[in-house]
C-alpha positions as a printed NumPy array, in Angstrom:
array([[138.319,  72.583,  32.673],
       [140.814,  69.982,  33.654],
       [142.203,  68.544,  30.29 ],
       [144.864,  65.97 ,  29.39 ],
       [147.002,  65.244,  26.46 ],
       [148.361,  61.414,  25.938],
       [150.176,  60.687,  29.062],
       [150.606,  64.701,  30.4  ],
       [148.279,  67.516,  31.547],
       [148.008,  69.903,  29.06 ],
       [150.75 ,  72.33 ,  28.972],
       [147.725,  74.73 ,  28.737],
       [146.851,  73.742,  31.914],
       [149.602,  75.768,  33.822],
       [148.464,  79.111,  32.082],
       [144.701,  78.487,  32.796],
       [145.495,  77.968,  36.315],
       [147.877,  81.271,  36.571],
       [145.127,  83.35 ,  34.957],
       [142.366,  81.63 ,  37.664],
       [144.848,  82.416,  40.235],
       [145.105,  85.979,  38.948],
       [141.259,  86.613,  39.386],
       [141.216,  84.607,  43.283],
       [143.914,  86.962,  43.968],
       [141.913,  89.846,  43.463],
       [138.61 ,  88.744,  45.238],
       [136.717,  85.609,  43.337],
       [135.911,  82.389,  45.216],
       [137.815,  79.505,  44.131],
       [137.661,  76.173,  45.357],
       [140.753,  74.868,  46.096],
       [142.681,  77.505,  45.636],
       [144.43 ,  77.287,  41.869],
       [147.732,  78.694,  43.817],
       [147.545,  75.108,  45.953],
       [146.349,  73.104,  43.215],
       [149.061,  74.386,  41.142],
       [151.644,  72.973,  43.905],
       [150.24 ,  69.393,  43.312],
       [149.565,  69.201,  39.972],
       [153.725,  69.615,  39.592],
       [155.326,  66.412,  40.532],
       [158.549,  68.022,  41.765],
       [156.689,  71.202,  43.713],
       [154.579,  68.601,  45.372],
       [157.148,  65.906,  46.409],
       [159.423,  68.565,  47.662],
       [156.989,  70.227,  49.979],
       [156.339,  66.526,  51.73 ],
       [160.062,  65.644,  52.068],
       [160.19 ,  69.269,  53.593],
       [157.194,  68.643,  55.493],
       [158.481,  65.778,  57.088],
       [156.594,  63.356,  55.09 ],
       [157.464,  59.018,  54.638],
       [157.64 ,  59.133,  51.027],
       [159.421,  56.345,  48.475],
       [163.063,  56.922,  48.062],
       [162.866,  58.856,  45.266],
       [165.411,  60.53 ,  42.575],
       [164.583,  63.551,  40.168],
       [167.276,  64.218,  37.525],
       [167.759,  64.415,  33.902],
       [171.006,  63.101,  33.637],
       [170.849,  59.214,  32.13 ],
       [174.027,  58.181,  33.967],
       [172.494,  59.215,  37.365],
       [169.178,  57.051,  36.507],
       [170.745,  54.251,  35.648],
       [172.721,  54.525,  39.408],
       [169.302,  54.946,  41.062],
       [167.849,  52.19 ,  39.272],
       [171.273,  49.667,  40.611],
       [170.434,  50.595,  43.491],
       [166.596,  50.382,  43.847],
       [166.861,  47.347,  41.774],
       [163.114,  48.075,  39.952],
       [162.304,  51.248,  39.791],
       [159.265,  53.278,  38.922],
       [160.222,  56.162,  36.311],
       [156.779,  59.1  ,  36.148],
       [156.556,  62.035,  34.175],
       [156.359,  65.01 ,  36.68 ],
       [153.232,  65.992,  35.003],
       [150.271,  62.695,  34.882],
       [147.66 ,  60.91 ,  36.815],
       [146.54 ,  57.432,  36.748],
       [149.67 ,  56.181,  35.532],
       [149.962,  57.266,  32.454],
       [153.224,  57.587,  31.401],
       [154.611,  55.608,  33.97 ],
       [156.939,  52.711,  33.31 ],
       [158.781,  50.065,  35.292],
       [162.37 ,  49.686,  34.976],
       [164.956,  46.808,  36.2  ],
       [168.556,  47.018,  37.178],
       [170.592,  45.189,  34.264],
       [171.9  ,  45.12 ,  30.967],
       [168.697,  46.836,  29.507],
       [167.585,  49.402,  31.862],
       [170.203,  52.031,  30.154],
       [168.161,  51.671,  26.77 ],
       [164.623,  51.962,  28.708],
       [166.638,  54.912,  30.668],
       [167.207,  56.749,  27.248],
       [163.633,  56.02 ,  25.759],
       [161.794,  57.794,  28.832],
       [164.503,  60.863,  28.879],
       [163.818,  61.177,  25.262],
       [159.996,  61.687,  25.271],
       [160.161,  63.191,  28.673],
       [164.023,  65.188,  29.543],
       [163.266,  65.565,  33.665],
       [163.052,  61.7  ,  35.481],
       [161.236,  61.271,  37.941],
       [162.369,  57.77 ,  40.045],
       [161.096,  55.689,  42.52 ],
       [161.523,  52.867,  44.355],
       [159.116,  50.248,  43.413],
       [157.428,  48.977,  46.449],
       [155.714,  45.959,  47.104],
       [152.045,  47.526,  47.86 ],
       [150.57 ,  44.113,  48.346],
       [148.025,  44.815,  45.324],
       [146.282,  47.648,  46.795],
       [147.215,  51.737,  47.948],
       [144.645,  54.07 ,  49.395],
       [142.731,  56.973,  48.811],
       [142.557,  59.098,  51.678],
       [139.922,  61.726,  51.174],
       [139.675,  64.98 ,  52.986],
       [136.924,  68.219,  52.628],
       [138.199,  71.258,  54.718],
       [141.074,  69.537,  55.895],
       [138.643,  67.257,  57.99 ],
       [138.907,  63.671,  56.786],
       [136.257,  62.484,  55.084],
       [136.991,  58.752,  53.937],
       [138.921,  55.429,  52.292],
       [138.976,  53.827,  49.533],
       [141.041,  51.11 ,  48.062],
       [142.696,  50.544,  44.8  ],
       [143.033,  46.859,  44.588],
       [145.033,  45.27 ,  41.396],
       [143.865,  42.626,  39.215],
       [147.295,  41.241,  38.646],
       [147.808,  42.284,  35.43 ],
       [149.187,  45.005,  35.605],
       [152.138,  46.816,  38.131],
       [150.139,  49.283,  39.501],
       [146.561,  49.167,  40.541],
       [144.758,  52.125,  38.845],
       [140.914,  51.604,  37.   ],
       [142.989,  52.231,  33.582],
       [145.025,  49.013,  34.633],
       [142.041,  47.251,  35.659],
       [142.156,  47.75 ,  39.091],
       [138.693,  48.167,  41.476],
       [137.609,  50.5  ,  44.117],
       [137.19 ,  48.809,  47.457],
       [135.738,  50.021,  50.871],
       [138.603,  50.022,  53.404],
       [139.271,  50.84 ,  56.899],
       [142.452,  52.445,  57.456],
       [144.785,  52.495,  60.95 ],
       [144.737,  55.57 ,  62.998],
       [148.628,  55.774,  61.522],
       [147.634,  55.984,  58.401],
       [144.707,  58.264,  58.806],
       [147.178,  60.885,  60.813],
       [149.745,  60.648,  58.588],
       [147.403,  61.609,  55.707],
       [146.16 ,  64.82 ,  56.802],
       [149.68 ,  66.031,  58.149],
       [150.728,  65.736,  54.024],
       [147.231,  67.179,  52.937],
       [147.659,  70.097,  55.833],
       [151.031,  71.058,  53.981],
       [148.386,  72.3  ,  50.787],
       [145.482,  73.667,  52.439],
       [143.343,  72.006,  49.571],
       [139.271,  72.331,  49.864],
       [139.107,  68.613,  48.395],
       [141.861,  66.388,  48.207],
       [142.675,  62.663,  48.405],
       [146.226,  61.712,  49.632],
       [147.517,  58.894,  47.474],
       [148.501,  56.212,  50.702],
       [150.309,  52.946,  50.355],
       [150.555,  50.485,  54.   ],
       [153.894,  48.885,  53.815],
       [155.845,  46.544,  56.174],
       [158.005,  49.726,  57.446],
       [154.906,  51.579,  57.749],
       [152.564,  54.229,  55.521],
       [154.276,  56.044,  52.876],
       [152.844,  59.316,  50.963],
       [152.711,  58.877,  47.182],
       [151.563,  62.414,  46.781],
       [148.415,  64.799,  46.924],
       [145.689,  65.013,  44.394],
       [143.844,  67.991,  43.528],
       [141.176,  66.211,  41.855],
       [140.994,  62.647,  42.346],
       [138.544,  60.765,  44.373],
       [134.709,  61.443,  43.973],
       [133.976,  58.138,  41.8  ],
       [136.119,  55.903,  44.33 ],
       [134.356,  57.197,  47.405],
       [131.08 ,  56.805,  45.214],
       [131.863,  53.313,  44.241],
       [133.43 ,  52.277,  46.985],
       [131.178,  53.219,  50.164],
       [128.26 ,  55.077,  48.231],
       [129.33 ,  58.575,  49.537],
       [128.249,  61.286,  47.014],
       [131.045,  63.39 ,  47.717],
       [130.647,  65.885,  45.04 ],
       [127.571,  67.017,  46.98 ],
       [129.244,  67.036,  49.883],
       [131.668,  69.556,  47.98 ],
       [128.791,  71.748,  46.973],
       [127.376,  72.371,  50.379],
       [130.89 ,  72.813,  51.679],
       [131.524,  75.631,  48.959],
       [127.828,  77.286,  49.605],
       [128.376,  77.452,  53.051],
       [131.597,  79.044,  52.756],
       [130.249,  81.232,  49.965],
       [127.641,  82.443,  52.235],
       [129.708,  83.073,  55.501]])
């Protein structure tokens, strides 16, 4: 049911998810929640629960105001501009303090109005999936870059990878995923030199990385997990 237009969810998304939410409200299993995935799936709603929540997070700036860009670009010096509503980086462009940011700055307000900024960091070619089922974590997976591209999605060329994350990194995942309460969920996780930092919290990413990556089937995981809580 999950559909995408270009570089955005559909805007029909929003409304299919309000009228799901309408019938969980009033008694039908849903798994997650659409009220929670709704929270995510919003850019803004999801990066200003973890900054509430306490959460190590890019510095980030959300305006739609070209003038105030271009000063968060100056002072990231390379910034990452998203559209609040995309996965896999679509839509996503990289943008460098100097005499042609302002014109790259106007371009992405155009198609998009709201800007969504953040620092560039160096991720060392990889970031992390952290996956969780019931809030218990489940597994890792790495994204790992081919060099050709900025960021290190499969669209981009990037490959899954098995990976063993620190205890830091583990904890710090599940206190941004416990800010959802999301059935399934991978926290998006990048290790940097001044520690983990949350990208954000995906309703729906993650079975074909922990598939290809350590050979864990966990969509079938998922469907015990819902009949057993179906049946309680």
């Amino acid at each position: 049911m999950i559909k995408k237009v270009g570089a955005r969810y559909s805007p029909a998304l929003m409304d299919r998810l309000e009228i799901l939410r309408f019938l969980n409200e009033r008694g039908l299993p849903m798994f997650s929640n659409p009220y929670y995935i709704m929270r995510v799936l919003d850019r803004l709603s999801c990066t200003v629960t973890l900054k509430s929540g306490g959460i190590p997070m890019p510095e980030t700036t959300i305006t739609e105001d070209a003038g105030a860009a271009e000063q968060a670009v100056d002072r990231y010096g390379e910034a990452v501009f998203k559209p609040l509503y995309t996965s896999k980086a679509r839509g996503m462009t990289v943008i460098r303090a100097g005499s042609g940011a302002r014109s790259e700055i106007d371009d992405f307000r155009a198609k998009y109005g709201i800007m969504y900024i953040q620092k560039k960091l160096d991720l060392g070619g990889q970031d992390l999936g952290v996956a969780f089922m019931g809030g218990e974590y489940l597994t890792t997976y790495a994204r790992c870059g081919d060099g050709s591209s900025w960021n290190t999605t499969t669209n981009s060329g990037g490959k899954y990878r098995a990976y063993s994350p620190s205890e830091e990194t583990i904890a710090l995942a599940r206190k941004a995923q416990d800010l959802f309460g999301l059935d399934f969920t991978c926290v998006d996780v990048a290790e940097t030199a001044e520690g983990p930092m949350v990208f954000e919290v995906s309703a729906f990413g993650g079975f074909r990385g922990i598939q290809t990556a350590g050979g864990m089937d966990a969509a079938a995981l998922y469907v015990d997990y819902v009949l057993e809580r179906i049946s309680r």
